[in-house]
PALUMZA-609914 format. One record per residue (C-alpha): x, y, z. Coordinates in steps of 0.02 Angstrom, whole numbers, plus 50000, padded with zeros to 5 digits. Example, Ala and Ser with C-alpha at 12.3 -4.5 7.8 and 13.67 -1.06 7.14 Angstrom:
% PALUMZA-609914
506154977550390
506844994750357
END
This chain:
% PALUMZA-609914
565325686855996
566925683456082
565935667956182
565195660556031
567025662455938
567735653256075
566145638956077
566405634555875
568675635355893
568205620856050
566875612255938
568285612955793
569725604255895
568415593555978
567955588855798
569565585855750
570225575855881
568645566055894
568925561055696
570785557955753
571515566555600
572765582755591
571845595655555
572705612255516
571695625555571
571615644555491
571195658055578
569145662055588
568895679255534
566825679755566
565525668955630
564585661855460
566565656955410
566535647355564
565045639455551
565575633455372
567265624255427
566285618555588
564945608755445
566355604355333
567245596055476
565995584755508
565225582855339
563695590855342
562805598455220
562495620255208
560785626255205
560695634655062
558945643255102
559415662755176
560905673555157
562305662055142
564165664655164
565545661355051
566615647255069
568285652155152
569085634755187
568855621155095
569685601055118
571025595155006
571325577954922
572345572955121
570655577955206
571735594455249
570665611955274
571585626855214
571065643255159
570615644654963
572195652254880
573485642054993
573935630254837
572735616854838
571285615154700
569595619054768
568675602154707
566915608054621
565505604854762
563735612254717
563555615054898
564605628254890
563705642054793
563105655954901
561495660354922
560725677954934
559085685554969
557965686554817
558005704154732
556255713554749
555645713054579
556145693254599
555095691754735
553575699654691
553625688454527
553655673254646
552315679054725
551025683154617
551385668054540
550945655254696
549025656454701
549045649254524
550265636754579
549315631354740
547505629854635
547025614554665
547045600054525
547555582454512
548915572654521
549075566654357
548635583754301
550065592854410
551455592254286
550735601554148
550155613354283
551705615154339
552625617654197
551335632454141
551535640254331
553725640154310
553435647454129
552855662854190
554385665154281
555805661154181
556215665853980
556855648953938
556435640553756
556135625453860
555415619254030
555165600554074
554255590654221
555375570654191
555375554554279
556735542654240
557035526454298
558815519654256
558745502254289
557815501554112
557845514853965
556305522154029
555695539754045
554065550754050
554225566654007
552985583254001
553865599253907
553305615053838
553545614853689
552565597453676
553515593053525
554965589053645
554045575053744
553595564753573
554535548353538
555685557053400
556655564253541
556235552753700
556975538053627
558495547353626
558305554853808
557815538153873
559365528253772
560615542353859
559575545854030
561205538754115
562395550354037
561475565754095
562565573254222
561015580754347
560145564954316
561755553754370
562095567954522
560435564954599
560335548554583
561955545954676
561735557854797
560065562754819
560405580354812
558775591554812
559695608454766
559565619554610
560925615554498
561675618654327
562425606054214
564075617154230
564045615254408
564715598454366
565575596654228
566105609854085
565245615153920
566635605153834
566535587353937
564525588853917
564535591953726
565515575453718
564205565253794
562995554953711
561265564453764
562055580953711
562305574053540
560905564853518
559595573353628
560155591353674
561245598753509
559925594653388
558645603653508
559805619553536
559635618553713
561425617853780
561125624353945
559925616154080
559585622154265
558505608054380
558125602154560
557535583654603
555865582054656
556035563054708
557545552254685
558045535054744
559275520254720
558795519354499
557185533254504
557355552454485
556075565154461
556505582654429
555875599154338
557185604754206
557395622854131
558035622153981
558875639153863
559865639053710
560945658253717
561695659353864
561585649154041
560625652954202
561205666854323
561365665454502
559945676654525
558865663854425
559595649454525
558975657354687
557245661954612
557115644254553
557695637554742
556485650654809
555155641154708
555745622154763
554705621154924
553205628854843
553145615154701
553435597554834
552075606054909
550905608554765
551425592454714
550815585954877
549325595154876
548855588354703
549145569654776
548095573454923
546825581754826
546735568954699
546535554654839
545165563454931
544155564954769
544335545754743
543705542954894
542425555354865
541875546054711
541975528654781
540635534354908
539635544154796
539505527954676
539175517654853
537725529954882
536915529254728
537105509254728
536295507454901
535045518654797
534905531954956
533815548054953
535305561355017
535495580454970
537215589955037
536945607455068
538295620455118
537575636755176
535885630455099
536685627054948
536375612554852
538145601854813
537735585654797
536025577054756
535905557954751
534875550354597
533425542854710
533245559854808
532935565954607
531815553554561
530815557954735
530875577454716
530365576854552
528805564654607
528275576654761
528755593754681
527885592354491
527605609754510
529245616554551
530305629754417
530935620954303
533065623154299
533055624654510
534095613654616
532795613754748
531015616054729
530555634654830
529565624654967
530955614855024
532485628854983
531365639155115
531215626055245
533245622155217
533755637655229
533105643955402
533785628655470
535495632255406
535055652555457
534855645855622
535835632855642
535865615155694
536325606555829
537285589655843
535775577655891
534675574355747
533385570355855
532785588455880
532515592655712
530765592855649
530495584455457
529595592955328
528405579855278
527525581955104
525735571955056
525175565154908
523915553054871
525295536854817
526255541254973
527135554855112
528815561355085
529775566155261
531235575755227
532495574255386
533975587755408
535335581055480
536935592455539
538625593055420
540325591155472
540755606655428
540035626755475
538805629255325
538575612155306
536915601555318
536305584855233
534355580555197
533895564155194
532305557655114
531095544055149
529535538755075
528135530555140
526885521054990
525255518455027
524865508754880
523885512754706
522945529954703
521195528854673
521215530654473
522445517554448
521075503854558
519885509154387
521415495754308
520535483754404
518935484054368
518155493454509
517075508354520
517575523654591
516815518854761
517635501954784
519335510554705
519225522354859
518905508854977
520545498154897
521405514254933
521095515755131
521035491355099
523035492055043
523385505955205
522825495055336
521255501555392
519935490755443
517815489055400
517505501255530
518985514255487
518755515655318
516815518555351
517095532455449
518315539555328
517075537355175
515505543155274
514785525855248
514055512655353
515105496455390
513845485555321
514165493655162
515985493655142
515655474355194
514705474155034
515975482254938
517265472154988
516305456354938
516095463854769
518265467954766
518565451254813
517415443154670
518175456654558
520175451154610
519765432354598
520345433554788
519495427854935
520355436555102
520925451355157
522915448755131
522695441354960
521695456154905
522915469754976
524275460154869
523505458554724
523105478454722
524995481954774
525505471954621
524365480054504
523835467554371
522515474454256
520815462154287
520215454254109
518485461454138
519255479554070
519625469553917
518065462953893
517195478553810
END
């Protein structure tokens, strides 16, 4: 103690020679009295998080430090209110009151959020979230009660905004602590000011406690309690200071949150524009299904229970790969691949970002009309089977060892298609069946 005493009386007449003034200095009686004449010497600013100490010296009009009683006027600096731990009951208040505060919600939401948080904290007739911009009589305001924030009474706030001594304080100095509007100036000098007549008296709300949330050169934003009996206590201010951090952080939260879901959105929308087949899955979990992966589940699955995310066959197959796990390559993941007669659905896991995560995408394969839809064209159920295997690629001898015929015959039928289609090759018979055009000789009957 007696080395750190002797560190902070050097820094003092180091201080004090370095500024080139004459400094009287009083004796230090403790360390945290020290510490405050060692900040006020070169003009920095308490913490006002922690215990605290009381201020013992303060600097006179001259720039002199003397001890308070020594027949100079103590000038009225919010910095110098002393700040204790909270009390318990305080504390656990605070407490049970941050999960709500920290639930995630946007940004333009936040205020009212806010507001409804704080309210559960303080009895005040009044609590309001404002941003005011001084270089023009503009304001936006969200209060409980909501009857405050309607233009009856915010053309009055926004015509006075200026006069409002918290407002004009943290705009000038960008102070971020909790103060009252008694810290600077009295009952009496407020109630002659234009916002207390105008704005405040008719309301009943004399007394106001606030901390800036932003401020700048002609901008403020700040969260205002407001109570009409009596003012705040210090043990409110230091719940209320308690609670500062907690709400720029919430308040950041909500911005982050509310830019992550834009971007969310923007490549959602990009998704279902590039009209891709995707499914998100956490912990086999549907939480995201593009519209083309619908359309393709619903075409594949007809079966499946009706209300279901995921039709059983594929929830199965989706959930022992997220059961076991899966590695980073895509590549050595097998695809559940599904069959119908119009096509083959392959269903490809690929890993998430995330533990729990996993995406499925979905790709089709056509392989042109089914067999009833060639009866459109005027073919019998033969030929419509040999269009089937036609629009797939196979060739004569292919498809007659698929339809246990000769290849002389499907020559034959072929002949017959082409008469049939008005076509006379290959090519322009696969084309015409892919773009199915009903032949006139189904009309003719």
């Amino acid at each position: 103690m007696r080395r750190e005493k002797g560190y902070l009386s050097r820094s003092v007449s180091a201080i004090a020679g370095r500024t080139g003034q004459s400094q009287q200095v009083v004796l230090v009686m403790n360390m945290s009295d020290a510490y405050t004449l060692v900040c006020d010497c070169l003009a920095i600013r308490k913490p006002t998080y922690g215990r605290g100490v009381s201020p013992h010296f303060f600097r006179g009009q001259g720039g002199e430090v003397a001890e308070k009683g020594a027949g100079l006027t103590p000038p009225r600096r919010p910095h110098d209110f002393v700040m204790s731990p909270l009390s318990g009951n305080a504390a656990e208040r605070l407490l049970a009151m941050l999960p709500e505060l920290y639930r995630p919600v946007r940004a333009e939401d936040f205020p009212g959020h806010l507001l409804r948080a704080v309210e559960r904290l303080f009895p005040v007739e009044a609590i309001g979230y404002t941003e005011v911009d001084l270089r023009r009589p503009w304001a936006l305001a969200v209060t409980i009660p909501a009857e405050i924030q309607k233009d009856r009474w915010m053309r009055h706030f926004r015509a006075h905004a200026g006069e409002h001594p918290l407002i004009r304080h943290h705009q000038q100095t960008r102070d971020a602590r909790v103060l009252k509007i008694t810290d600077l100036i009295t009952q009496r000098q407020f109630r002659r000011t234009g916002i207390y007549c105008e704005f405040f008296r008719p309301l009943g709300l004399p007394y106001q406690m606030a901390f800036s949330m932003r401020s700048s050169f002609c901008q403020v934003t700040g969260l205002a309690l407001n109570r009409s009996g009596k003012d705040f206590t210090e043990e409110e201010r230091q719940l209320l200071t308690a609670l500062r951090p907690h709400v720029l952080r919430a308040q950041r939260n909500a911005e982050l949150f509310t830019r992550f879901r834009q971007r969310a959105e923007s490549c959602r929308a990009a998704l279902e524009q590039s009209d891709a087949a995707l499914i998100v899955l956490h912990r086999g979990q549907p939480v995201w299904i593009s519209g083309r992966a619908r359309r393709l589940l619903a075409r594949y699955f007809p079966g499946s229970e009706a209300g279901r995310p995921l039709p059983d066959k594929l929830a199965r197959w989706a959930t022992k790969y997220c059961q076991r796990g899966l590695t980073p390559l895509a590549s050595d993941l097998e695809p559940l691949v599904i069959q119908r007669d119009e096509g083959e659905l392959r269903v490809q896991p690929l890993p998430g970002r995330s533990p729990g995560e996993m995406m499925l995408r979905l790709d089709e394969e056509r392989f042109g009309p089914a067999p009833a839809q060639m009866i459109s064209f005027g073919l019998t159920p033969k030929e419509a089977e040999v269009c089937v295997w036609l629009t797939r690629g196979k060739s004569n001898a292919q498809i007659a060892a698929i339809t246990g015929t000769a290849p002389r015959t499907v020559e034959k039928h072929l002949e017959r298609i082409y008469a049939k289609l008005g076509v006379e090759t290959r090519l322009a018979a696969t084309l015409s069946l892919l773009n199915p055009r009903p032949h006139p000789s189904t009309h003719l009957h």
